[in-house]
ZADOMAR-136377 format. One record per residue (C-alpha): residue number from 1; residue in one letter; x, y, z. Coordinates in Angstrom, 1 decimal, padded with zeros to 4 digits. Example, Ala and Ser with C-alpha at 12.3 -4.5 7.8 and 13.67 -1.06 7.14 Angstrom:
2
<lolum k="1" r="a" x="012.3" y="-004.5" z="007.8"/>
<lolum k="2" r="s" x="013.7" y="-001.1" z="007.1"/>
***
This chain:
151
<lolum k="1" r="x" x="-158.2" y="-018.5" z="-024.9"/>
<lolum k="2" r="x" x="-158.5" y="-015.8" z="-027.5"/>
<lolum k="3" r="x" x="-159.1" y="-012.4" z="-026.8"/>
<lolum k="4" r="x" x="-162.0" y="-011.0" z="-029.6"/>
<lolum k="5" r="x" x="-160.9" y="-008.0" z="-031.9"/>
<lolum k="6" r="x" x="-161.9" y="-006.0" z="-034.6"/>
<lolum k="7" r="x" x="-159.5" y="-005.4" z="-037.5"/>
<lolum k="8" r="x" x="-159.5" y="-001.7" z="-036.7"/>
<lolum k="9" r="x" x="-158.3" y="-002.5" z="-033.1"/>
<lolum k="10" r="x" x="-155.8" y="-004.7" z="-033.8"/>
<lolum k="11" r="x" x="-153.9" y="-002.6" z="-035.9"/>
<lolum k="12" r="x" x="-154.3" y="000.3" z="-033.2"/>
<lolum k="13" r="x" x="-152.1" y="-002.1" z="-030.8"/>
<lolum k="14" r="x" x="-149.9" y="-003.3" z="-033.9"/>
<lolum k="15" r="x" x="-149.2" y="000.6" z="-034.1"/>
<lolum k="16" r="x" x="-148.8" y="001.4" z="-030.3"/>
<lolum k="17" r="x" x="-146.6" y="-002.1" z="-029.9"/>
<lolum k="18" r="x" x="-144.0" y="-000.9" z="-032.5"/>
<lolum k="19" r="x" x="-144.0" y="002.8" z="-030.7"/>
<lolum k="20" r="x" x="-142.7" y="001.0" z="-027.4"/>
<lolum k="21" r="x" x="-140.2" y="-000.8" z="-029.3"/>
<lolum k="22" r="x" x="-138.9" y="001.9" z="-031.2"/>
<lolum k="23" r="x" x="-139.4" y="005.2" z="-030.1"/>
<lolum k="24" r="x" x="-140.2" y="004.7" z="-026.3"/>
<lolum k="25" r="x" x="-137.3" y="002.6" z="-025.6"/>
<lolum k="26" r="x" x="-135.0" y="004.7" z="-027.4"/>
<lolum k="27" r="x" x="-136.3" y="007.4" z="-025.0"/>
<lolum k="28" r="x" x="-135.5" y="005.5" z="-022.3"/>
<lolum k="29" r="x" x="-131.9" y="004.3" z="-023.1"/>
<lolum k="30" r="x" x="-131.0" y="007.7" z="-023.5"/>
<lolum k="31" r="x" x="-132.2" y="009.2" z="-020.2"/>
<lolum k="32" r="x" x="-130.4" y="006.3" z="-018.5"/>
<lolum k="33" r="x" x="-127.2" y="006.9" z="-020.7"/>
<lolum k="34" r="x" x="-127.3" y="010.7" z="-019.5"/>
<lolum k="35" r="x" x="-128.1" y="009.6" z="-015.8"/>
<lolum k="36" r="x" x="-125.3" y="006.9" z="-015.8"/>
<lolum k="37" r="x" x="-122.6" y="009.9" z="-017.5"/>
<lolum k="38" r="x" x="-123.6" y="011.4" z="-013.7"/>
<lolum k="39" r="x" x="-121.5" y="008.6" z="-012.0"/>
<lolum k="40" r="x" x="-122.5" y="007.1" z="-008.8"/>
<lolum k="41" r="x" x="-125.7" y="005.0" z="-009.5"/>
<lolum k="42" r="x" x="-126.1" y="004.3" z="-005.7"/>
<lolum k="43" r="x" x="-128.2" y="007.8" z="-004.5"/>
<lolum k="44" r="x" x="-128.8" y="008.7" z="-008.7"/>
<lolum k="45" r="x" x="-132.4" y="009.2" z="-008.4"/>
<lolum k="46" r="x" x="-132.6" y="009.9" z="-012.7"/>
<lolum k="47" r="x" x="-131.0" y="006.9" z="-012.9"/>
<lolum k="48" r="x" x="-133.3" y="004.5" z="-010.5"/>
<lolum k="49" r="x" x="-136.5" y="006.1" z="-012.3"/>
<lolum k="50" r="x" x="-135.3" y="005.4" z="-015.7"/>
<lolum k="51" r="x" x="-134.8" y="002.1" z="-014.5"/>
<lolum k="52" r="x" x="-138.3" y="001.4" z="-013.1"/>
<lolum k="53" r="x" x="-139.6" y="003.3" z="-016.7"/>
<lolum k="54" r="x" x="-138.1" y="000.8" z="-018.4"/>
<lolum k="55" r="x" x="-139.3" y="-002.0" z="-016.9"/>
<lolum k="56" r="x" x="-142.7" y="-001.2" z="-017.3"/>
<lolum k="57" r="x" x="-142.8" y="-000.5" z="-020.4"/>
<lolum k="58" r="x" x="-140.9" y="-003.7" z="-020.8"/>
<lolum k="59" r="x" x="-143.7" y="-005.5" z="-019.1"/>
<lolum k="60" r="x" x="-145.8" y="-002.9" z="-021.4"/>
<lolum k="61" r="x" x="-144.2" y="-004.6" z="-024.8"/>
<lolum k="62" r="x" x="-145.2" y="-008.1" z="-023.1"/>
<lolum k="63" r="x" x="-148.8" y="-007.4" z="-022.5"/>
<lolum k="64" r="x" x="-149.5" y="-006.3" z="-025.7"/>
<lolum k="65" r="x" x="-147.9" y="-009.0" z="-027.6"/>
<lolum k="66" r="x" x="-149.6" y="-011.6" z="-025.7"/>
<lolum k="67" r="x" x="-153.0" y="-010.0" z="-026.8"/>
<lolum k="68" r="x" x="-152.2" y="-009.7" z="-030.6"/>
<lolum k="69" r="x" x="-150.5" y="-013.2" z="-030.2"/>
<lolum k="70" r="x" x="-154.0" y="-014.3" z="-028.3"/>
<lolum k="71" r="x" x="-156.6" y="-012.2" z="-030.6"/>
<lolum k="72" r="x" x="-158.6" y="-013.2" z="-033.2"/>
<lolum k="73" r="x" x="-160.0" y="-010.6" z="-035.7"/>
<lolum k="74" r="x" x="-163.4" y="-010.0" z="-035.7"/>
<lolum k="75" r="x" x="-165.8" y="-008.2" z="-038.1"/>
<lolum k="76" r="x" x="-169.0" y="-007.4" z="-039.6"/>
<lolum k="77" r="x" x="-171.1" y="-010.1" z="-040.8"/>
<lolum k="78" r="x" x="-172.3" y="-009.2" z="-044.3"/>
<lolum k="79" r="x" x="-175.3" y="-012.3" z="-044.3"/>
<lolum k="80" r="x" x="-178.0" y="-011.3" z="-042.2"/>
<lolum k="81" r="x" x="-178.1" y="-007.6" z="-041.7"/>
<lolum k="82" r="x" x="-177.8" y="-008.1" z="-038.0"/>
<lolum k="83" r="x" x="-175.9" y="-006.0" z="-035.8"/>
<lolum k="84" r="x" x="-172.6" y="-008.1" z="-035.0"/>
<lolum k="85" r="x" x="-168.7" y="-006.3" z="-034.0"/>
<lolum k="86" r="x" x="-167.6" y="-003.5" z="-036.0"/>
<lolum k="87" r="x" x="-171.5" y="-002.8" z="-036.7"/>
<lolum k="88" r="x" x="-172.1" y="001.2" z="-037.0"/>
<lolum k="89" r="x" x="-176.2" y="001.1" z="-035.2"/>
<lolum k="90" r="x" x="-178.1" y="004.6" z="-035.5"/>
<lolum k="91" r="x" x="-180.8" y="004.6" z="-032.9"/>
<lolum k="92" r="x" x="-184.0" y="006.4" z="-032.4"/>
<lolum k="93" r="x" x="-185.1" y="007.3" z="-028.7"/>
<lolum k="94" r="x" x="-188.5" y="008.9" z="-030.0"/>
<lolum k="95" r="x" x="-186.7" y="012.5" z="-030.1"/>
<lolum k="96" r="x" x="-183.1" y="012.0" z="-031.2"/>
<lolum k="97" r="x" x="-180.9" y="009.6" z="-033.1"/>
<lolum k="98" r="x" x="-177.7" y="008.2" z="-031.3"/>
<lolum k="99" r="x" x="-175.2" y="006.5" z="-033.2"/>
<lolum k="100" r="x" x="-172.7" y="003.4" z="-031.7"/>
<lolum k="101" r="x" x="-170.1" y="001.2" z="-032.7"/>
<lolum k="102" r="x" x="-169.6" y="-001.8" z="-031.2"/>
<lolum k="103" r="x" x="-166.4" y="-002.9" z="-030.4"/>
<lolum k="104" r="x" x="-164.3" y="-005.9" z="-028.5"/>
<lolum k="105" r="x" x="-164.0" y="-005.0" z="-024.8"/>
<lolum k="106" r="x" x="-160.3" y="-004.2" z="-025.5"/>
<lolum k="107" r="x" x="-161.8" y="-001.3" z="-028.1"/>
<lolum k="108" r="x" x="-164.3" y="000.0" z="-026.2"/>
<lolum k="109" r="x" x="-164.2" y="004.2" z="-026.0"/>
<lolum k="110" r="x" x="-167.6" y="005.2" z="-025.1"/>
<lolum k="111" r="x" x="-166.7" y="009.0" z="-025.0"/>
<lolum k="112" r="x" x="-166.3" y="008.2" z="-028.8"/>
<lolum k="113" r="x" x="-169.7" y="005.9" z="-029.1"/>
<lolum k="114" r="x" x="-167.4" y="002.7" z="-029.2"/>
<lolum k="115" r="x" x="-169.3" y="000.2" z="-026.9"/>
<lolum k="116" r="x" x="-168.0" y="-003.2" z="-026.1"/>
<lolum k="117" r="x" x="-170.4" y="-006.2" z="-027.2"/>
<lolum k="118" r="x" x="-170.3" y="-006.9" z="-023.0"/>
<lolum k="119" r="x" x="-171.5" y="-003.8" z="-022.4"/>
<lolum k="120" r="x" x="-175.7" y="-003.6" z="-021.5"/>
<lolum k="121" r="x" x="-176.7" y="-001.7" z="-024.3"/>
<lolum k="122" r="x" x="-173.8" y="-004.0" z="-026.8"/>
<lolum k="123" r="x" x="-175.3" y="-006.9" z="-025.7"/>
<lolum k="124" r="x" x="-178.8" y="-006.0" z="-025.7"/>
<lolum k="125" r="x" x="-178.4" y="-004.9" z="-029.6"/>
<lolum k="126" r="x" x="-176.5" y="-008.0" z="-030.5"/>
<lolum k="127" r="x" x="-178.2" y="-009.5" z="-033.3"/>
<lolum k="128" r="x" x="-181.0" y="-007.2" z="-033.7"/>
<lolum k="129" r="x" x="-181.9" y="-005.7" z="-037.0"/>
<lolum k="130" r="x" x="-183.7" y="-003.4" z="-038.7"/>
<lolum k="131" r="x" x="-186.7" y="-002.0" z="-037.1"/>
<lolum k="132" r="x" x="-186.3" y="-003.5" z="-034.1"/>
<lolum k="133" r="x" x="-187.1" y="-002.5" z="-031.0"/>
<lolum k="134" r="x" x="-184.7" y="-002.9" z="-027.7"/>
<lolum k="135" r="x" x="-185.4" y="-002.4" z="-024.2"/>
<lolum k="136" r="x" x="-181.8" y="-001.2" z="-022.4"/>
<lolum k="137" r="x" x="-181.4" y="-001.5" z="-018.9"/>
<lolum k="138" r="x" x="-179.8" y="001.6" z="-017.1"/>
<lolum k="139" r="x" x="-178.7" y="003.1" z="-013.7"/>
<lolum k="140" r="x" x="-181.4" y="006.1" z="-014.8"/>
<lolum k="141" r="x" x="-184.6" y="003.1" z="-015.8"/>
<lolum k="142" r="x" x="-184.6" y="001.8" z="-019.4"/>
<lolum k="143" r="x" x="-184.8" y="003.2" z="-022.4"/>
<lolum k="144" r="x" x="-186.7" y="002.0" z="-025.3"/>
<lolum k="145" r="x" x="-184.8" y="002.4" z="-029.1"/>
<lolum k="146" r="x" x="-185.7" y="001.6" z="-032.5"/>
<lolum k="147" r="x" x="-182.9" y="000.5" z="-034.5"/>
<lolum k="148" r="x" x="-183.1" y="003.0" z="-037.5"/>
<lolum k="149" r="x" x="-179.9" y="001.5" z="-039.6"/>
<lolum k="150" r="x" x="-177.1" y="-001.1" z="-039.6"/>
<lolum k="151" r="x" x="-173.7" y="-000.4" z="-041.3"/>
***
């Protein structure tokens, strides 16, 4: 099954995959080259932690493989105007304007106003355009937006 993703997102684990390959595991190999100079592995407690470092990041270097191997790139959808992945939506709550991008689940950083299409307000602004209004769900009631621009 393929794992949705925006250009921008696949290149960010493109990036982080070759910094496990390269720089972590070089990282590693040295620390257990040093804790291996010590001698007796048996009670070497550098040794056995570089070990289990290194095994999760090679489990690491297999996870994200699988998910570029697995994704398919997702984008904007110049047709319709409607918001879709990789959208940028400015919103208007009657007093202030809130911006969001929405992103693949995998993307999602809502600290950063990344919100995954799954996410209530995502999915709620799925497909709306211009002037439209949306009724989001939240813990604190619902809100009620105007969509004030696409991009």
């Amino acid at each position: 099954m393929a794992t949705y993703i925006t250009k921008e997102g696949l290149k960010k684990l493109e990036e982080e995959l070759k910094e496990l390959k390269t720089t972590k595991r070089q990282e590693i190999a040295a620390r257990l080259r040093k804790a291996i100079s010590f001698g007796d592995l048996s009670e070497n407690f550098d040794y056995h932690n570089a070990k289990e470092e290194q095994e999760m990041l090679e489990r690491k270097i297999i996870e994200i493989g699988e998910k570029i191997h697995t994704s398919e790139v997702v984008g904007k959808s110049t047709g319709n105007g409607a918001v879709q992945i990789g959208s940028n939506v400015e919103l208007k709550d009657g007093t202030e304007n809130i911006t969001y991008t929405i992103v693949t689940a995998l993307e999602a950083d809502p600290m950063s106003g990344k919100i995954s299409v799954e996410s209530p307000i995502g999915s709620a602004l799925l497909l709306k355009k211009k002037g439209d209004k949306v009724k989001i769900e939240t813990p604190n009631g619902s809100i009620d937006y105007l969509v004030v621009k696409i991009s």
